[in-house]
N, C-alpha and C positions, 0 to 999 in steps of 0.2 A: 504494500500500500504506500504510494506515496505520502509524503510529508506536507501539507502548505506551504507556502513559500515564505520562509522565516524574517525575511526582511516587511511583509506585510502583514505579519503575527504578531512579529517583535512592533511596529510603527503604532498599530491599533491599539497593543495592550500596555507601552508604555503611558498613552496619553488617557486611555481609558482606563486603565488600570489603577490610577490614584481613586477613584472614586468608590465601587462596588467592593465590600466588606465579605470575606469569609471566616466562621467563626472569631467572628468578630476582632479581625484586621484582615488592611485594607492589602492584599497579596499576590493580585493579577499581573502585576506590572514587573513582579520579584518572577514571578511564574514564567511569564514567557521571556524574560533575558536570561533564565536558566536555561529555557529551550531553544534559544537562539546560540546558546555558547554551547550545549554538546552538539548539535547540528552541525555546525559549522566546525568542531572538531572532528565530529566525525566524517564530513565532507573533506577534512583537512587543510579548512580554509582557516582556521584561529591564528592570525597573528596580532600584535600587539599592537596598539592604536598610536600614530606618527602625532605626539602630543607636544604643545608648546612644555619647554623646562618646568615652570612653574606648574601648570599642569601635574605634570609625573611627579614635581613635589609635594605635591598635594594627597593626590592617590594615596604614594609611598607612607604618607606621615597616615592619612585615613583608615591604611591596613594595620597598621600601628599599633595605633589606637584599638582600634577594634580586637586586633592579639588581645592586648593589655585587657581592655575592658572583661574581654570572656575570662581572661584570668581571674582578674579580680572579685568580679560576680556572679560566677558560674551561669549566665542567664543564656541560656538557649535561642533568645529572641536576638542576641547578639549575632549570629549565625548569618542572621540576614543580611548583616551588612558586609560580612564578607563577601558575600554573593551579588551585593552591590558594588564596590569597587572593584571585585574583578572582570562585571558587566565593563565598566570605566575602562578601565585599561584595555580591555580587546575589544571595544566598540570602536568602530567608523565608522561616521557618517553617510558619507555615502557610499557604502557595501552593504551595509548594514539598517538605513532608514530608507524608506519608501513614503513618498511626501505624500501620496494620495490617499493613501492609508491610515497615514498620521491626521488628516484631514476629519475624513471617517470615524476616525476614533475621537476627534475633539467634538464635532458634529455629537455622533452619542453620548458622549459626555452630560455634554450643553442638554439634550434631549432628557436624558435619563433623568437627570435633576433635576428636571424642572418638572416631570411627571411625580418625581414623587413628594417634590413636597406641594404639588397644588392638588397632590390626591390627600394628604395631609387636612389640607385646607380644608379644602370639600368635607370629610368628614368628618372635620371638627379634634382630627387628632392629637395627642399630647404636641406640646413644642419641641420640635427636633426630637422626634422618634426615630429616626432612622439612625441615628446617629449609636445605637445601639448594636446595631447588626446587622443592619442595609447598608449604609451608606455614611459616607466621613462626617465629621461634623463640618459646620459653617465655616471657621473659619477655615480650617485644613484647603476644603472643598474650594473658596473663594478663588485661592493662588494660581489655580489649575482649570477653573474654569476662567480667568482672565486668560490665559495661555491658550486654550480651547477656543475663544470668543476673539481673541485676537489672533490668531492663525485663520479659523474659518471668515473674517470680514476681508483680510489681505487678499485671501485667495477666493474672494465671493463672485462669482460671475459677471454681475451688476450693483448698484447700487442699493436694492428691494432687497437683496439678498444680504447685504452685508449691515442695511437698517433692522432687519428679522432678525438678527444675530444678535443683534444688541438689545429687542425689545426682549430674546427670551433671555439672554443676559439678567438683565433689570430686574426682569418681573420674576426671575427667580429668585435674585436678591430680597428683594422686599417682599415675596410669599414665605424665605427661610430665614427674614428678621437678619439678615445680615450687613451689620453697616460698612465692615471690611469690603465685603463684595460693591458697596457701592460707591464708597471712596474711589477703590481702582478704577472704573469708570474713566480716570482721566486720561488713562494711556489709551482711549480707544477715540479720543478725538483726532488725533493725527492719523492715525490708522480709517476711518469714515473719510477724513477730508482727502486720503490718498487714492479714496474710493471714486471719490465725486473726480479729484484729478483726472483719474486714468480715464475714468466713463466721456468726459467733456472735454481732455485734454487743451488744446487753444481757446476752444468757445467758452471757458470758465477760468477767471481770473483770481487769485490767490485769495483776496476780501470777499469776493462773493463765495469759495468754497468752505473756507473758515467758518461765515457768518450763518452759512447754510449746515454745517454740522453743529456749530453752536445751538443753533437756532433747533433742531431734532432733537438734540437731545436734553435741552429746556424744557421743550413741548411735551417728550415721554415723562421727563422727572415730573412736571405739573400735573398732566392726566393720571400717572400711578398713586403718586402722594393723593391725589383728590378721590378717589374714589377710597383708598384708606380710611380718608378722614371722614367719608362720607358712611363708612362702616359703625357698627355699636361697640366696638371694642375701643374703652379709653385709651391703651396703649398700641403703638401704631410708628413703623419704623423710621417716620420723615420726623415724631418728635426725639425718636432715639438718636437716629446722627446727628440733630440740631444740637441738642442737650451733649451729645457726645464733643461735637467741636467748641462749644460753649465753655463746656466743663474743663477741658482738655486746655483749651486756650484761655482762660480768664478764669478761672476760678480754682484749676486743676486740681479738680475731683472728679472721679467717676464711681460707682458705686458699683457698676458692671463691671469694670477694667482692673477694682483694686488687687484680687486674685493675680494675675501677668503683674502688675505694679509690684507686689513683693516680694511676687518671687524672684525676679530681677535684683531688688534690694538685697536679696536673699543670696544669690551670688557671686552679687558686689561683696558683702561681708565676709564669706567663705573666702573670695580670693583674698582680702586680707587677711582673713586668718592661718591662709596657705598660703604665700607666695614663689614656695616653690613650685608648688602641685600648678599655681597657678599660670607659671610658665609651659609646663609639661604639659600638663591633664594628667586625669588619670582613669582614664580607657571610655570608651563608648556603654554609654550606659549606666555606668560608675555615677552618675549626678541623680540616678534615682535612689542611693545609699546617702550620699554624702551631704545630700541638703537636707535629711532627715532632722538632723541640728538646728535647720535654721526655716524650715517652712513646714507646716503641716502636712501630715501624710497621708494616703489616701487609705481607704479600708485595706487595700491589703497591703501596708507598711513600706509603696514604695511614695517619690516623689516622680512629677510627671509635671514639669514647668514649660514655660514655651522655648521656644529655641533658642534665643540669645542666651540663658541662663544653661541649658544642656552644651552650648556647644563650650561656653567657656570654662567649664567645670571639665566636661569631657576632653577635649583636646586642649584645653588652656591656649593662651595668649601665640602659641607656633601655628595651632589650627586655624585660629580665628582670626588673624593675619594671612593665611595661605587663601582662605577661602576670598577675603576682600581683594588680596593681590589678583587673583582669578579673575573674581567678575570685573576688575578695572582691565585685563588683558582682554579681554570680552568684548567690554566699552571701545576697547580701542577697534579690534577686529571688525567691530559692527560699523563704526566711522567709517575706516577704509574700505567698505560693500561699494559696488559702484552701483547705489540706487539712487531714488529721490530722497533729498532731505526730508519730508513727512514719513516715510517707512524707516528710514534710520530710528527719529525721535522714537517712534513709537516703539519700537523695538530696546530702545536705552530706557524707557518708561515702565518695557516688562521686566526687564531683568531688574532696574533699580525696585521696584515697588515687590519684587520678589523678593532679592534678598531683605529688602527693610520687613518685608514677613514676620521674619525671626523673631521679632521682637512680640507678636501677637502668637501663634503655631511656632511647632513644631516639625517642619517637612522634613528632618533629614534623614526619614525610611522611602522617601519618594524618590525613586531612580530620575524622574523628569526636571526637579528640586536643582539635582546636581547638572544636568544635561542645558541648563537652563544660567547656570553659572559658568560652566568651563567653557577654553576657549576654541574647544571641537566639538561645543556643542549643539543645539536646534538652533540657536538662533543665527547664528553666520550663515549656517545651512540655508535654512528659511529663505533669508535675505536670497542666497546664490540662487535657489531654486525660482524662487519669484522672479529677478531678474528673467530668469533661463524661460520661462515659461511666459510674460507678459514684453520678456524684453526690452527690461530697464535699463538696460546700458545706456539706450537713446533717450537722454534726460528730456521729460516730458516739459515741455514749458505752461 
């Protein structure tokens, strides 16, 4: 029996793979870059991925880490991320990603979550049920359906197609109470107005396309927010992001957010109480022991903070330097793309608003998480592909 073709196994279940939960975690995306890596061993295609230095530094220190951490912890969930960086290391891009695929899989993504939480709706169900056994939570889910919703508007056919993108965007944000998912929002304005560019090319000039994406997506935030408000439920998520940037910016307090607020506090303190540890880390996983001291622990005695606070406990100050050195090699790669300035921004808008993620989630069991930072990752790709297919070299005026 033939095999499927692993480059459109592997494309589909990387980007769909963050979202659908089996016993409850999130494992498709771990699943099929294991099946992409004996395949292609066993085809005899596995070689090692042609990675900038920093890159391979990075990996190197990550496998490390992750040694160290299964030492330290004996935790079996540790496993995974072996099986993540050595995806990293014997991935390339293109032998190994199929962009039509990768499409497909953001497409259902985008679909998937938005059936289930407006089935949610419909029947009145708990707040973020899914979040249990179906499907990631909010914020997790946010980071990866902006990457979803921003690959499928790039590559939208038309205009109609890439404005649907963004309403089910939206309206999935605000049916899963997500204010994360609607802050991002702003990286998909240069991505729309590069929509309106290509569709109208000469006949549409830089202020009318601007003002004509602005202008869309005013119009959907007005009509979403209004029918909210027009609901019987006092709580309602246009007063949650008001309140959130309000609170946040003048008065800073959130009553939602103090949870992430201490535990951050919580491994600022730890690294001064460790400053060794806090150069080193001390292994992957290790910050579900070690913050026990300084933040409350969950019922079953571990700690599970968001990412900024795991990664600098876990790999300390070498990690957490390697990974910012990364996404700025990244920034630079994505400059040098020979497209239009509007698909660059937009592009410097996912990965910045990704990695500042960290500081709300924790993505780094997400294969796409890292594919999304390094400098051989989706998005240079993206970039080349679009080009190659719309034929961006010839800068559109």
């Amino acid at each position: 029996m033939k095999l499927p073709d692993r480059s459109k196994v592997l494309s589909f279940g990387l980007v769909y793979g963050c979202g659908p939960k089996f016993v409850g975690i999130a494992v498709l995306d771990e699943i099929v870059a294991i099946y992409s890596i004996f395949s292609r061993l066993l085809a005899g295609k596995l070689f090692l991925n042609n990675q900038h230095w920093i890159e391979k530094a990075l990996l190197v220190y990550f496998l490390f880490i992750t040694f160290i951490g299964f030492l330290n912890t004996q935790n079996a969930n540790a496993l995974r991320y072996f099986f993540i960086v050595i995806f990293l290391l014997f991935y390339s891009p293109r032998k190994t990603i199929n962009i039509d695929s990768m499409i497909v899989g953001a497409k259902a993504f985008l679909i998937s979550y938005f059936v289930i939480v407006f089935i949610g709706h419909i029947f009145n169900l708990p707040v973020a049920f899914w979040q249990d056994s179906l499907w990631v939570g909010t914020a997790y889910a946010a980071i990866f359906s902006l990457f979803s919703a921003w690959l499928c508007i790039l590559f939208a056919r038309n205009v109609i197609n890439s404005l649907l993108v963004f309403f089910i965007y939206l309206s999935t944000a605000i049916l899963a109470d997500s204010r994360l998912q609607i802050i991002l929002i702003v990286a998909f304005v240069p991505a729309i107005f590069y929509s309106f560019q290509r569709k109208y090319s000469g006949k549409m000039n830089l202020k009318k396309a601007i003002a004509t994406s602005i202008l869309f997506i005013a119009t959907s935030l007005l009509v979403t927010f209004t029918v909210q408000l027009l609901g019987d439920s006092d709580e309602n998520i246009f007063r949650s992001v008001e309140s959130t940037f309000l609170d946040l910016a003048v008065n800073n307090v959130d009553d939602r957010d103090t949870d992430r607020r201490d535990s951050l506090n919580a491994a600022l303190n730890w690294a001064e109480d460790n400053p060794s540890k806090f150069v080193f880390g001390v292994g992957i996983l290790a910050h579900q022991v070690e913050m026990a001291k300084y933040y409350p622990q969950s019922s079953d005695g571990l700690v599970r903070p968001p990412g900024f606070s795991a990664m600098i406990i876990d790999g300390g100050m070498i990690f957490s330097v390697l990974i910012l050195l990364n996404a700025f090699v990244t920034f630079v790669r994505v400059i040098r793309t020979r497209t239009t300035m509007p698909v660059k921004l937009s592009a410097i808008l996912v990965l910045a608003l990704v990695l500042a993620s960290i500081m709300v989630v924790n993505p780094f069991d997400a294969i796409l998480f890292w594919l999304i930072i390094i400098p051989s990752g989706v998005l240079p790709f993206v970039l080349r592909e679009l080009v190659h297919k719309f034929n961006l070299s010839v800068h559109i005026k």
